[in-house]
Chimera marker file (.cmm) of the C-alpha trace (Angstrom):
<marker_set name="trace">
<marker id="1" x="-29.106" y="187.097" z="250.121" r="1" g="1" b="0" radius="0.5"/>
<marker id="2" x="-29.150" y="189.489" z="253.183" r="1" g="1" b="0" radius="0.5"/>
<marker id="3" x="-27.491" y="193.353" z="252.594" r="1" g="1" b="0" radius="0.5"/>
<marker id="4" x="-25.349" y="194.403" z="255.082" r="1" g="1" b="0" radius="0.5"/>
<marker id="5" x="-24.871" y="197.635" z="255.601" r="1" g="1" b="0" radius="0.5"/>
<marker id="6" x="-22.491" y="199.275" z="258.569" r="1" g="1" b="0" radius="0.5"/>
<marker id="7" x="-24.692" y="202.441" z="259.688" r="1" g="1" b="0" radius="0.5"/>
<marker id="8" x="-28.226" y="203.915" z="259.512" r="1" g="1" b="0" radius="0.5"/>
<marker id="9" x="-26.769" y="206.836" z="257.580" r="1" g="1" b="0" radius="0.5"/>
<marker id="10" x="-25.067" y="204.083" z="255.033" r="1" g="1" b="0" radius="0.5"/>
<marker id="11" x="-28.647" y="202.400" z="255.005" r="1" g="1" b="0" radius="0.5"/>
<marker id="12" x="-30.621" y="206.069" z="254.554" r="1" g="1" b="0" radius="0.5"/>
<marker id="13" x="-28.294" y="206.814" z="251.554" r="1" g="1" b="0" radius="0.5"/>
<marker id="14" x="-30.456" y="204.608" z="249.346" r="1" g="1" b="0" radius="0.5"/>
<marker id="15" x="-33.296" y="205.680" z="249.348" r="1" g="1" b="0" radius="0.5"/>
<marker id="16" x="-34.962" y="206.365" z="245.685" r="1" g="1" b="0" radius="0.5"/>
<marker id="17" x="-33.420" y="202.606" z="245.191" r="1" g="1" b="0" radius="0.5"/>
<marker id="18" x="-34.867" y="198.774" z="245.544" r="1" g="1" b="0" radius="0.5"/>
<marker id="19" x="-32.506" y="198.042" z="248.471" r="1" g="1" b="0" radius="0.5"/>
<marker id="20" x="-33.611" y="194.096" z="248.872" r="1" g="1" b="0" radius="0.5"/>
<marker id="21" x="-35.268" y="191.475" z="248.330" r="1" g="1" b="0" radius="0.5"/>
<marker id="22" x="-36.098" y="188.920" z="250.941" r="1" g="1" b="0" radius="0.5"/>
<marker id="23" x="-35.867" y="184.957" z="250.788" r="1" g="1" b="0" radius="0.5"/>
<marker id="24" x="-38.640" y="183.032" z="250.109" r="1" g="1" b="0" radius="0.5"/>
<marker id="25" x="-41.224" y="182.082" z="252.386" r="1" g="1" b="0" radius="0.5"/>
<marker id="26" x="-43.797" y="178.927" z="252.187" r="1" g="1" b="0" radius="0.5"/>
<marker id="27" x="-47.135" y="180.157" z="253.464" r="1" g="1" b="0" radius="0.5"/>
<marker id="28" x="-48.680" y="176.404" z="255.595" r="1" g="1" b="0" radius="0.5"/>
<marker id="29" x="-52.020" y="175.467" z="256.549" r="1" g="1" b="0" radius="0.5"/>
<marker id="30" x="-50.677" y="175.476" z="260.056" r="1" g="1" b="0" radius="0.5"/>
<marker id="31" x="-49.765" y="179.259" z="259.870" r="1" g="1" b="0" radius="0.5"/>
<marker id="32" x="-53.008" y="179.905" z="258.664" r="1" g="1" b="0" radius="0.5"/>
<marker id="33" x="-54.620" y="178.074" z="261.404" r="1" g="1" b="0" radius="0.5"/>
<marker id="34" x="-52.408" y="179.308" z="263.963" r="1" g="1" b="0" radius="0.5"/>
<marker id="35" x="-53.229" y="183.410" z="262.708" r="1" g="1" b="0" radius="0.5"/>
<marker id="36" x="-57.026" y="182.294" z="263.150" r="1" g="1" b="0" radius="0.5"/>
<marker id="37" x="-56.452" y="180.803" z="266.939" r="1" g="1" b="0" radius="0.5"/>
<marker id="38" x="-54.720" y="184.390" z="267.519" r="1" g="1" b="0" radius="0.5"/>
<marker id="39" x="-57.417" y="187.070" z="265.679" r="1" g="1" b="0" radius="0.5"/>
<marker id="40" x="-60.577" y="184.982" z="265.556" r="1" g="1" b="0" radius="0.5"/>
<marker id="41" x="-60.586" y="185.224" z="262.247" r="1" g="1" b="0" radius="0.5"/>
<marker id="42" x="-61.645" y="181.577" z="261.360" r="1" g="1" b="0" radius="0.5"/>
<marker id="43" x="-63.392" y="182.340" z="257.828" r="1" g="1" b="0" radius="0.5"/>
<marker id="44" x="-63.495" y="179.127" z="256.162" r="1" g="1" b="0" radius="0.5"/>
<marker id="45" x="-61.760" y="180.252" z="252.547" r="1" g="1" b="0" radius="0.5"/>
<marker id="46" x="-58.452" y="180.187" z="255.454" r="1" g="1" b="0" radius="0.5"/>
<marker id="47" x="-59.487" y="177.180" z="257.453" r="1" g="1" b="0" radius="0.5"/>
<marker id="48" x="-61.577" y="174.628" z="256.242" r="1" g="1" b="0" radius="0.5"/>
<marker id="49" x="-59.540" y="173.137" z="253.840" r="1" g="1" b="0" radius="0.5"/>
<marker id="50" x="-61.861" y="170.618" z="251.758" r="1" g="1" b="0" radius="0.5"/>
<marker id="51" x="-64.799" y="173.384" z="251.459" r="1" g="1" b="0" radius="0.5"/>
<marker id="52" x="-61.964" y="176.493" z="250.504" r="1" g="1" b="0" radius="0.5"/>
<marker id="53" x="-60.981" y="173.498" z="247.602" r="1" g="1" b="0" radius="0.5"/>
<marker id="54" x="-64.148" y="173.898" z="245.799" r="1" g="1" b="0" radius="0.5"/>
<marker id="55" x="-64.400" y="177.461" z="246.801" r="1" g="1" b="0" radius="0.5"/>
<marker id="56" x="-63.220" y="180.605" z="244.449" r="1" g="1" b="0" radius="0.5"/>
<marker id="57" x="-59.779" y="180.347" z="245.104" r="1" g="1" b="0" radius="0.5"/>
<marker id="58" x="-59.646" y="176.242" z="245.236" r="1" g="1" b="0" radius="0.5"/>
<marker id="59" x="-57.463" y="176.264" z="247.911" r="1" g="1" b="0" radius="0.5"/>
<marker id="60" x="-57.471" y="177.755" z="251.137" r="1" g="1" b="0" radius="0.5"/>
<marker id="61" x="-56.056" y="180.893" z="251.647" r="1" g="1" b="0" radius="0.5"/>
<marker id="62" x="-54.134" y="183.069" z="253.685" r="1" g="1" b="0" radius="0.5"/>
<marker id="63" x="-55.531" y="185.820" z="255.584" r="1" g="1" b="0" radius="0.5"/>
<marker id="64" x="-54.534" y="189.176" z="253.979" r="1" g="1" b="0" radius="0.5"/>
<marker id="65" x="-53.769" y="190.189" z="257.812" r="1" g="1" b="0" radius="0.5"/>
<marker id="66" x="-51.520" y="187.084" z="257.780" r="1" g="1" b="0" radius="0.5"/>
<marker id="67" x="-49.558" y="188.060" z="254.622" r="1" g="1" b="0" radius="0.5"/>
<marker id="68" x="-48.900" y="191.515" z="255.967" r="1" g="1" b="0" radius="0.5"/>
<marker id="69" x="-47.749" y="190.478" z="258.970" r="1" g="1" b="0" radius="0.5"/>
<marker id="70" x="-44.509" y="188.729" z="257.439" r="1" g="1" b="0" radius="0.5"/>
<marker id="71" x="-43.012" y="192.116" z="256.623" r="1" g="1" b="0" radius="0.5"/>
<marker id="72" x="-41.095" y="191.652" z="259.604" r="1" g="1" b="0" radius="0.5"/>
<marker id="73" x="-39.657" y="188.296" z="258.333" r="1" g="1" b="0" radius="0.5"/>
<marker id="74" x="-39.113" y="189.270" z="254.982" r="1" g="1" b="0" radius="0.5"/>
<marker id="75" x="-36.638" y="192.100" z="256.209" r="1" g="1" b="0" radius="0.5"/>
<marker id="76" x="-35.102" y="189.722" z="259.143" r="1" g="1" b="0" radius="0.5"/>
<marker id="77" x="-34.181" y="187.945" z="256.227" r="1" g="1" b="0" radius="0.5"/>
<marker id="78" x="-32.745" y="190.745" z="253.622" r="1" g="1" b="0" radius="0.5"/>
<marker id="79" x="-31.380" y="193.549" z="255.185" r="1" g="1" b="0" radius="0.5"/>
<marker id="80" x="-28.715" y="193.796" z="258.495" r="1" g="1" b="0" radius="0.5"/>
<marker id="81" x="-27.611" y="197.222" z="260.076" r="1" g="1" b="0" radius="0.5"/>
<marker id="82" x="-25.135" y="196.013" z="261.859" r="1" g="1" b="0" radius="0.5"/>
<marker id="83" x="-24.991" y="199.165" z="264.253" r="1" g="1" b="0" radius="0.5"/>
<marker id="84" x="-28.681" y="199.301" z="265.057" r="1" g="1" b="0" radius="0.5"/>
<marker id="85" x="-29.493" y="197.871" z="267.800" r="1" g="1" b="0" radius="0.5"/>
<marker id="86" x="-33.466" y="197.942" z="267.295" r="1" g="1" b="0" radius="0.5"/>
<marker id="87" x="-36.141" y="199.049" z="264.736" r="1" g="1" b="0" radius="0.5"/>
<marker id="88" x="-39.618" y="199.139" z="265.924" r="1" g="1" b="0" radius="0.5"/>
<marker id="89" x="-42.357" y="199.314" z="263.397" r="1" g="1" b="0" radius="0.5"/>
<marker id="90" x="-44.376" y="202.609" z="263.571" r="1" g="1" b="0" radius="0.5"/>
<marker id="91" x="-47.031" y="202.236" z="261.051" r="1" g="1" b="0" radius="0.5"/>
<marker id="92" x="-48.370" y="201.721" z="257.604" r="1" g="1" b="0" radius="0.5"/>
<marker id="93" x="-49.587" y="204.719" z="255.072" r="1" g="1" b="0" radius="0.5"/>
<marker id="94" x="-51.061" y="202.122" z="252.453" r="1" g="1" b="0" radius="0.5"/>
<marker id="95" x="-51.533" y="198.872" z="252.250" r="1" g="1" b="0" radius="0.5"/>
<marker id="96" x="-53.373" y="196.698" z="249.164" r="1" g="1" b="0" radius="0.5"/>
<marker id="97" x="-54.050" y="193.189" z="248.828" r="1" g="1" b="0" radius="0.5"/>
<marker id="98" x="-53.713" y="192.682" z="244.985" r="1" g="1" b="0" radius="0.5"/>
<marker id="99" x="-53.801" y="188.549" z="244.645" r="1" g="1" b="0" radius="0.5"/>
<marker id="100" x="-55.136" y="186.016" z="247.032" r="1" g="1" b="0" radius="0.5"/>
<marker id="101" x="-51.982" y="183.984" z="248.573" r="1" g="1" b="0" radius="0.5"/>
<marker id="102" x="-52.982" y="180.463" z="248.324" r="1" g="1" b="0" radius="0.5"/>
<marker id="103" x="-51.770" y="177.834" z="250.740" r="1" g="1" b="0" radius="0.5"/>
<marker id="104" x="-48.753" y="175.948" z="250.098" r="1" g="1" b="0" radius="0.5"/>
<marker id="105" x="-47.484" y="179.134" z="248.034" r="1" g="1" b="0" radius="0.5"/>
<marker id="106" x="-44.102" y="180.813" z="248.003" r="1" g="1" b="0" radius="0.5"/>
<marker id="107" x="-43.553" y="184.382" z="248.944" r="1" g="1" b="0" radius="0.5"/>
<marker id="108" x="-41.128" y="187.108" z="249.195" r="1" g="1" b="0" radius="0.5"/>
<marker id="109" x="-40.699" y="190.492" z="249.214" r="1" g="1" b="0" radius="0.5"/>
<marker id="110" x="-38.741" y="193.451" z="247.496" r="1" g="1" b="0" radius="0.5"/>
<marker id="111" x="-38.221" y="196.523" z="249.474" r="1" g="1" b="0" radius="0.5"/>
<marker id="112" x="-37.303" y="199.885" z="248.330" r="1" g="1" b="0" radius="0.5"/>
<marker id="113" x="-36.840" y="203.101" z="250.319" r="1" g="1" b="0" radius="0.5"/>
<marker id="114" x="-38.673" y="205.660" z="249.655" r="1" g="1" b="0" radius="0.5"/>
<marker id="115" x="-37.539" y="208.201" z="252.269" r="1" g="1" b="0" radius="0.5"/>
<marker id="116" x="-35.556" y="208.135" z="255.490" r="1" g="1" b="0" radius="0.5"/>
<marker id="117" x="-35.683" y="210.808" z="258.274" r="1" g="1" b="0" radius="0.5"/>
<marker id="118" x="-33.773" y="211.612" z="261.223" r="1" g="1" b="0" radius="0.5"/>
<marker id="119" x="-35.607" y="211.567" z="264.496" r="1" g="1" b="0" radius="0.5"/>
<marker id="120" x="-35.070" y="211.722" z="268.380" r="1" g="1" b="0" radius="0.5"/>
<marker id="121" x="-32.511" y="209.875" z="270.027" r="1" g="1" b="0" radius="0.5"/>
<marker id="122" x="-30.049" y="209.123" z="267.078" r="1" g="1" b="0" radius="0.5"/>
<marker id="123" x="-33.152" y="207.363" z="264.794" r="1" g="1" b="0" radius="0.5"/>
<marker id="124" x="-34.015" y="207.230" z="261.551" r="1" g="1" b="0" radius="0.5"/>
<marker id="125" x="-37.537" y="206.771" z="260.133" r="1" g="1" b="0" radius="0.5"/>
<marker id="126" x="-37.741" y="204.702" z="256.918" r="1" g="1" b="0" radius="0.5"/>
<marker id="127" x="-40.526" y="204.674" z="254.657" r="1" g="1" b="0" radius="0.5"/>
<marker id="128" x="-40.426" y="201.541" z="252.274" r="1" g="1" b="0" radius="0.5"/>
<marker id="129" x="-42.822" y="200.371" z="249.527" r="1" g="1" b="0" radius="0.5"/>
<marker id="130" x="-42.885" y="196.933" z="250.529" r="1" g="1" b="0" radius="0.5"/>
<marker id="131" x="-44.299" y="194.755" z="247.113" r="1" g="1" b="0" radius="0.5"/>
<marker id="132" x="-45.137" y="191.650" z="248.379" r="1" g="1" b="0" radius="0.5"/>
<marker id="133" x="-44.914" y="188.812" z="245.417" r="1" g="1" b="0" radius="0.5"/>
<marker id="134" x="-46.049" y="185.355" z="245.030" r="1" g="1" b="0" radius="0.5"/>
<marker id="135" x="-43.643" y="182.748" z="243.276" r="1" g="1" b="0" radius="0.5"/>
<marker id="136" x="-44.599" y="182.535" z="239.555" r="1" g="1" b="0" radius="0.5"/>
<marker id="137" x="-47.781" y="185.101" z="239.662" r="1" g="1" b="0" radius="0.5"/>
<marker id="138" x="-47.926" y="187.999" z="237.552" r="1" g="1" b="0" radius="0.5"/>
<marker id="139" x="-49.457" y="190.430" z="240.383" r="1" g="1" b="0" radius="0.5"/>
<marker id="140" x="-48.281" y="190.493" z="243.890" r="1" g="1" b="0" radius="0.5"/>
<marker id="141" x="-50.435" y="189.133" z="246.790" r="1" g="1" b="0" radius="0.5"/>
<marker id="142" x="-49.495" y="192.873" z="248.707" r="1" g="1" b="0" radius="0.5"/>
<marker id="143" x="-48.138" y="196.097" z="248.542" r="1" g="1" b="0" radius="0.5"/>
<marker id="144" x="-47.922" y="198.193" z="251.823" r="1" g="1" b="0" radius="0.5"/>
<marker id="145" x="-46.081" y="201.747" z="252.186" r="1" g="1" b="0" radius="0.5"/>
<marker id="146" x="-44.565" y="200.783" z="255.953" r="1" g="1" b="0" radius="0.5"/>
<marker id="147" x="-42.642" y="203.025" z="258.200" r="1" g="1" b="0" radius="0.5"/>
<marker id="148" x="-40.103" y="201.755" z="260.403" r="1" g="1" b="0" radius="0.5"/>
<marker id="149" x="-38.174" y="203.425" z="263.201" r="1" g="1" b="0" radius="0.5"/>
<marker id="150" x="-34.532" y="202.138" z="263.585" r="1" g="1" b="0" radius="0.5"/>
<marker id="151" x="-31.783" y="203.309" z="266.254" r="1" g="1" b="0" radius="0.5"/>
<marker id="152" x="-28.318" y="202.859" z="266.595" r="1" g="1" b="0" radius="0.5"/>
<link id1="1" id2="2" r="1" g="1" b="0" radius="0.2"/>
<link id1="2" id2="3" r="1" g="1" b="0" radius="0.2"/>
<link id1="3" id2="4" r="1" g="1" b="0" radius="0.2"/>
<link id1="4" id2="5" r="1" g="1" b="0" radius="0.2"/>
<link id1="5" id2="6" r="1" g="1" b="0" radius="0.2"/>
<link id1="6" id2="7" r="1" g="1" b="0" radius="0.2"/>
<link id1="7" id2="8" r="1" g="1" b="0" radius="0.2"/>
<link id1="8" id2="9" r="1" g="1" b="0" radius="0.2"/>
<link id1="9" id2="10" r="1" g="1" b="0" radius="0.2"/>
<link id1="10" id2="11" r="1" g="1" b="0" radius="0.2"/>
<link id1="11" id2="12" r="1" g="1" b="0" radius="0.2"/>
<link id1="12" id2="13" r="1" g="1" b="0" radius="0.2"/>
<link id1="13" id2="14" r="1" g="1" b="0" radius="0.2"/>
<link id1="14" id2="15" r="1" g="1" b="0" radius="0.2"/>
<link id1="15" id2="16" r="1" g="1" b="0" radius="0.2"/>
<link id1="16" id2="17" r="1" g="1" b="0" radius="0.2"/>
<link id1="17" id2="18" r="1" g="1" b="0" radius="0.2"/>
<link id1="18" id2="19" r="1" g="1" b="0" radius="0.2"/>
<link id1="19" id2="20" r="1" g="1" b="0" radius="0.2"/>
<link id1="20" id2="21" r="1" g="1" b="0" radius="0.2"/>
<link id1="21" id2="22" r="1" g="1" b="0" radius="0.2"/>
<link id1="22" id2="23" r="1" g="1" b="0" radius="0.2"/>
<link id1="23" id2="24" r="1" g="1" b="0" radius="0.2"/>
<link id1="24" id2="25" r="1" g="1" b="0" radius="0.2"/>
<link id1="25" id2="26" r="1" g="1" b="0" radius="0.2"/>
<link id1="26" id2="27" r="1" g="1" b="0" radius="0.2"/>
<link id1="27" id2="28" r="1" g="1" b="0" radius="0.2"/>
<link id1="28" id2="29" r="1" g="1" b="0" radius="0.2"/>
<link id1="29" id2="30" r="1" g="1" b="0" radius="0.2"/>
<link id1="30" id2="31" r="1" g="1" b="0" radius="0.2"/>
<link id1="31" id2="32" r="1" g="1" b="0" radius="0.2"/>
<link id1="32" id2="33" r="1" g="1" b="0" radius="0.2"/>
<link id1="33" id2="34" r="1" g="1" b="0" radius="0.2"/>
<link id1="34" id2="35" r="1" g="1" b="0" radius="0.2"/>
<link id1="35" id2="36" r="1" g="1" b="0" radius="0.2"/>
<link id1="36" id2="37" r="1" g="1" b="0" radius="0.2"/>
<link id1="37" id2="38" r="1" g="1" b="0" radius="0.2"/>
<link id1="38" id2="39" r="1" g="1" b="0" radius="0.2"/>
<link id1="39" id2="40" r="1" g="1" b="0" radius="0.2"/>
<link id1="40" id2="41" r="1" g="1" b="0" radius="0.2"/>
<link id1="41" id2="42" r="1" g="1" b="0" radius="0.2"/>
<link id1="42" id2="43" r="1" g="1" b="0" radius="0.2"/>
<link id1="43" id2="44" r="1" g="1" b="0" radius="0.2"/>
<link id1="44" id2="45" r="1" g="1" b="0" radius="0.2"/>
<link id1="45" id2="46" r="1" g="1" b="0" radius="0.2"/>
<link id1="46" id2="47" r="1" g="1" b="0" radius="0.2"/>
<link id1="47" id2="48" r="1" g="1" b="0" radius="0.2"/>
<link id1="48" id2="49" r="1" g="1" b="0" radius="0.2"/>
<link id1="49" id2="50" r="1" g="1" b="0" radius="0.2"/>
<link id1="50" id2="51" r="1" g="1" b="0" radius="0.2"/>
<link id1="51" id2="52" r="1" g="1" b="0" radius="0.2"/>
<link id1="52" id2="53" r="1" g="1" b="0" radius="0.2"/>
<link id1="53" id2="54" r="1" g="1" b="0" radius="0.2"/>
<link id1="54" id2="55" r="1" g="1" b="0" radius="0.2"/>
<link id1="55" id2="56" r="1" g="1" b="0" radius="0.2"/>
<link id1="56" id2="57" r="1" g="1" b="0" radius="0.2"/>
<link id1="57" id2="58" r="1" g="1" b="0" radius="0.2"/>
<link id1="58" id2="59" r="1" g="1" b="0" radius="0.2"/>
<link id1="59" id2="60" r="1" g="1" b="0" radius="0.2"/>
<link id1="60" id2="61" r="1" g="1" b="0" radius="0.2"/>
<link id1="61" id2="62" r="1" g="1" b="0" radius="0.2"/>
<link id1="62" id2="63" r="1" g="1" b="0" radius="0.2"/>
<link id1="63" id2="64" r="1" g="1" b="0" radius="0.2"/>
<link id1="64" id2="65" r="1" g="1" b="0" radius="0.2"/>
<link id1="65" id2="66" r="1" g="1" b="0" radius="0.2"/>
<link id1="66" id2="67" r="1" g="1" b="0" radius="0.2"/>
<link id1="67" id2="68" r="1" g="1" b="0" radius="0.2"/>
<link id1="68" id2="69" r="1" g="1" b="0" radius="0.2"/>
<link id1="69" id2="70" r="1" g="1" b="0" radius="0.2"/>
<link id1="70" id2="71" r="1" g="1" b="0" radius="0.2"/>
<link id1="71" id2="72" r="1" g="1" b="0" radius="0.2"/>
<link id1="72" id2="73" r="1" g="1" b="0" radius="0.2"/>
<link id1="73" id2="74" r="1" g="1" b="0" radius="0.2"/>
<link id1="74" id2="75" r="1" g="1" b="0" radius="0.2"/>
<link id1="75" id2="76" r="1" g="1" b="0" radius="0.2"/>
<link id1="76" id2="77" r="1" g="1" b="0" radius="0.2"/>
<link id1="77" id2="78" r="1" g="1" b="0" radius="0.2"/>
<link id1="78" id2="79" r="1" g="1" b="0" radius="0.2"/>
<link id1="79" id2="80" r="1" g="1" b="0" radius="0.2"/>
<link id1="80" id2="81" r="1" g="1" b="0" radius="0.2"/>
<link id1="81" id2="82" r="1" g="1" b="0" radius="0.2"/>
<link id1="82" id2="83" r="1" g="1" b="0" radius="0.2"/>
<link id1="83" id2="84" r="1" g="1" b="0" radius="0.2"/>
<link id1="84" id2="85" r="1" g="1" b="0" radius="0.2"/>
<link id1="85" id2="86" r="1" g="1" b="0" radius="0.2"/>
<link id1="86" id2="87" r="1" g="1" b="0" radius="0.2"/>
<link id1="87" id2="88" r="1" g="1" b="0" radius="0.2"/>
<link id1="88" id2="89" r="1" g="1" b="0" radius="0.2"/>
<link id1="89" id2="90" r="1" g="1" b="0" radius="0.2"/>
<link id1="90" id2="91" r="1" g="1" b="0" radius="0.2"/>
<link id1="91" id2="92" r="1" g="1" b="0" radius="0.2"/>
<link id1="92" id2="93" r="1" g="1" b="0" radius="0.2"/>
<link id1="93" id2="94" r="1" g="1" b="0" radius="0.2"/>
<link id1="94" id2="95" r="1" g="1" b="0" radius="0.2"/>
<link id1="95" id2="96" r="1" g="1" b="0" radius="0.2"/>
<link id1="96" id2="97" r="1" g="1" b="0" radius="0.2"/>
<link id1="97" id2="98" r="1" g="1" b="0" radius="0.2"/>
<link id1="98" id2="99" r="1" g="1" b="0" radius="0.2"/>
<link id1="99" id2="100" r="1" g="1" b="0" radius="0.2"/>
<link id1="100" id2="101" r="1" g="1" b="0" radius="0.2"/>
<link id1="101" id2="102" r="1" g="1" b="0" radius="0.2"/>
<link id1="102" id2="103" r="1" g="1" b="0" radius="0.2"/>
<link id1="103" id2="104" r="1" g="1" b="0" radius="0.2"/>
<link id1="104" id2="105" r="1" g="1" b="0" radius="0.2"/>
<link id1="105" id2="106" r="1" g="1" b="0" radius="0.2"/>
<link id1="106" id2="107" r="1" g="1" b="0" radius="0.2"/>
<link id1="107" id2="108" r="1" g="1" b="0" radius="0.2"/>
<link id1="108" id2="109" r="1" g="1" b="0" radius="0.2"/>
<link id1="109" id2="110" r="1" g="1" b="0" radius="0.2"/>
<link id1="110" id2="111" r="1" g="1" b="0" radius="0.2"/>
<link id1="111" id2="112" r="1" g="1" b="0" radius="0.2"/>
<link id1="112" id2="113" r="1" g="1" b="0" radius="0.2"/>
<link id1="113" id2="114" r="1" g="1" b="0" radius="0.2"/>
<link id1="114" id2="115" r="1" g="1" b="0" radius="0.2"/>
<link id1="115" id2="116" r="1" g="1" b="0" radius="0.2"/>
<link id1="116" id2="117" r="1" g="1" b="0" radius="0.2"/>
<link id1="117" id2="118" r="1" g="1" b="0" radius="0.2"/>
<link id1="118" id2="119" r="1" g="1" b="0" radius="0.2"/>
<link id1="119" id2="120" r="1" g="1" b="0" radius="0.2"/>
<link id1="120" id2="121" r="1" g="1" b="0" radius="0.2"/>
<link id1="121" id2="122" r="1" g="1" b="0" radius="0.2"/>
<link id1="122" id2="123" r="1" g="1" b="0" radius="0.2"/>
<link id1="123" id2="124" r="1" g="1" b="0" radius="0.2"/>
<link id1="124" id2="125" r="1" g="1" b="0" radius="0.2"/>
<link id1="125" id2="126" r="1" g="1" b="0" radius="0.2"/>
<link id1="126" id2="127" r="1" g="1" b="0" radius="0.2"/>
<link id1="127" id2="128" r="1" g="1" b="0" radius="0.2"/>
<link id1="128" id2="129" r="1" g="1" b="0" radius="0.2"/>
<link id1="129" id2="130" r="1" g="1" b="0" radius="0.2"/>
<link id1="130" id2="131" r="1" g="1" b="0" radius="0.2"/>
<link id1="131" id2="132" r="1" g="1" b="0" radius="0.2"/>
<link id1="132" id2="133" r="1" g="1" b="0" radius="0.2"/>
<link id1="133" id2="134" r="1" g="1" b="0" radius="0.2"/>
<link id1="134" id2="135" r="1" g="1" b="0" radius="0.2"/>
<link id1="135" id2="136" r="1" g="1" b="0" radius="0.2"/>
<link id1="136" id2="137" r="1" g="1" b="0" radius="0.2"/>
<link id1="137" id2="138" r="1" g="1" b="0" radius="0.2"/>
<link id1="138" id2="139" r="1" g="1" b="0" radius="0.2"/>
<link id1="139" id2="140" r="1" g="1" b="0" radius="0.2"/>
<link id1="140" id2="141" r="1" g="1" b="0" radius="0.2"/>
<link id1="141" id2="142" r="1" g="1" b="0" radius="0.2"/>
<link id1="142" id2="143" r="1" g="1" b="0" radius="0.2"/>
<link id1="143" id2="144" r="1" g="1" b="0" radius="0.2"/>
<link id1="144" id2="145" r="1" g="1" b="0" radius="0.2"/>
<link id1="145" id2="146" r="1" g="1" b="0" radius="0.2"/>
<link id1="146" id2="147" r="1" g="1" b="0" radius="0.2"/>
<link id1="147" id2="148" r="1" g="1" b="0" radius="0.2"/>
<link id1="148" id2="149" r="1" g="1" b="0" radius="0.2"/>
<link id1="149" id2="150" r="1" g="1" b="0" radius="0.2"/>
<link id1="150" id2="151" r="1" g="1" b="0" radius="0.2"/>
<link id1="151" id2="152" r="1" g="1" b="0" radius="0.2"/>
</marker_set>
């Protein structure tokens, strides 16, 4: 269920707090396939389906580039500042890839703030510990430490 919240400064008030957690995602072959057209990356634990099924993981899996790059989903789909009229993502101060996302799996993501400052032209930069889990695992497949610019 998305969180609405009216203003950045509304938004900035939590941090210290989980402020959402996203809906849940299905991770598909085609995505996978797809993410290798657009880096190269065409490893065959991602691609080759029959091989990755005897492999370590028996099942392909997603690139850990792929899984990171759904952070913008995950907060399209949790949080709404409903006078911002942009964020823009500025960087990442950690990222891990704890658990191997396996195709056909469900993700999502919970999202707390861990700091919010104001910057140039009305902005706010949010740090957020982003803990990326996978639908009945008992680690998550990634936790990144992103930093996000938003403006009104």
């Amino acid at each position: 269920m998305k969180r609405t919240f009216q203003t950045l400064q509304d938004l900035a008030a939590c941090v210290g707090q989980e402020v959402a957690v996203s809906d849940w995602l299905t991770v598909t072959q085609q995505q996978v396939n797809q993410f290798a057209e657009a880096t190269g990356d065409h490893q065959w634990i991602h691609v080759d389906v029959e091989r990755a099924k005897a492999g370590p993981f028996g099942a392909p899996i997603a690139h850990g580039f792929l899984t990171l790059s759904l952070l913008p989903k995950f907060f399209e789909s949790a949080i709404e500042v409903i006078e911002s009229r942009m964020g823009v993502n500025y960087g990442l101060n950690r990222v891990r890839f704890m658990s191997p996302v396996r195709v056909g799996s469900r993700l999502r993501a919970r999202m707390k703030l861990l700091g919010a400052e104001p910057i140039a032209d009305q902005g706010v930069q949010m740090t957020w510990e982003t803990s990326i889990e996978i639908e009945g695992a008992a680690k998550p497949a990634c936790v990144a430490e992103s930093v996000v610019r938003r403006y009104p």
